[in-house]
N, C-alpha and C positions, 0 to 999 in steps of 0.2 A: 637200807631197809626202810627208813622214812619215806625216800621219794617213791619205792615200789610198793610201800603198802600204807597209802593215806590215813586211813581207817582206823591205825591199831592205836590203842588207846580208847577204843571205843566200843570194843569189842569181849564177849567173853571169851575165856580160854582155847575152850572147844574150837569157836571160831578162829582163833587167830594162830592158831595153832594147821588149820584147814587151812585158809588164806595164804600162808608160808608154804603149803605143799607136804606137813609133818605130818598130819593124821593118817593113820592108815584105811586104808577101802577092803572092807572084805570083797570078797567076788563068790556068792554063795547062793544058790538057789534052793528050796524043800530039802534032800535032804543031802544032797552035794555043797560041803563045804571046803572053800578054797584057800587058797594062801593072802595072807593079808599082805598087801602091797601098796607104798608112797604109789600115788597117781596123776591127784589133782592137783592144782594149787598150783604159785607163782616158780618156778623151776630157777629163777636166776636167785630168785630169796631163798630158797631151801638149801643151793649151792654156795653161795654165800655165809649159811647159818652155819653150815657143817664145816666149812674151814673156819667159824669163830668158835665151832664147840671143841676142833682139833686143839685149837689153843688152850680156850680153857679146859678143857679138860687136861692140858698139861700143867696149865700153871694157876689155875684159880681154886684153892682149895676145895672150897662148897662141891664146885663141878666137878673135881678130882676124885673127890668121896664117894659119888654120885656113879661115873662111869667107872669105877675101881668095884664097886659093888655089886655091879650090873655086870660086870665080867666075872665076876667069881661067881654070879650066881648059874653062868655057865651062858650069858647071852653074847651072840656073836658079837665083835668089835665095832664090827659098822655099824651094829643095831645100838650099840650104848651111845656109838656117836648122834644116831638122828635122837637119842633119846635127851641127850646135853642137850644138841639144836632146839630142842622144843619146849625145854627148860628155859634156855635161852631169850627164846620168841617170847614164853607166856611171860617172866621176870620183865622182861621191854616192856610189854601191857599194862603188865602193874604197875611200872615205877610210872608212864606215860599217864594214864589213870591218874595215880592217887597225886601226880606234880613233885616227885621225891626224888632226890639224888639214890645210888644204890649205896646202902653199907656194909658191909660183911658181917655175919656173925663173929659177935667178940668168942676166943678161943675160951 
């Protein structure tokens, strides 16, 4: 993720969240609105991000909580997956940013 996206840590959320390929694009004109759909952004980082969210979301609590939530709230599986990835991505930014190892929330 370092060598394909130079930048992060430098970046705010929205962006680096873009830059990985996680935001989504509407595709909408006056009064024809479309389906929001991954488009832009770095395609080997977004595939990349989503087998690190498969993981955590199985074994990292925080994320566990996170994509367990987002599926009860009735959102498809995959969607909670890019939604971990970008969890993911923005947490890299910050820890990058502020120079801080990650630590878990104490339970």
């Amino acid at each position: 993720m370092l060598a394909d996206m130079s930048d992060i840590g430098t970046m705010t959320p929205k962006q680096v969240a873009a830059l990985a390929g996680l935001a989504p694009c509407s595709r909408e004109s006056g009064a024809k609105a479309g389906q929001r759909r991954i488009r832009a952004g770095r395609g080997t980082t977004r595939r990349a991000l989503v087998m690190e969210a498969i993981v955590a979301a199985r074994f990292n609590p925080c994320m566990n909580a996170s994509y367990r939530r987002l599926v009860e709230q009735g959102k498809a599986k995959k969607v909670a997956l890019v939604a971990v990835a970008r969890k993911l991505v923005i947490l890299a930014n910050t820890l990058i940013c502020e120079d801080r190892p990650w630590q878990p929330k104490p339970a």
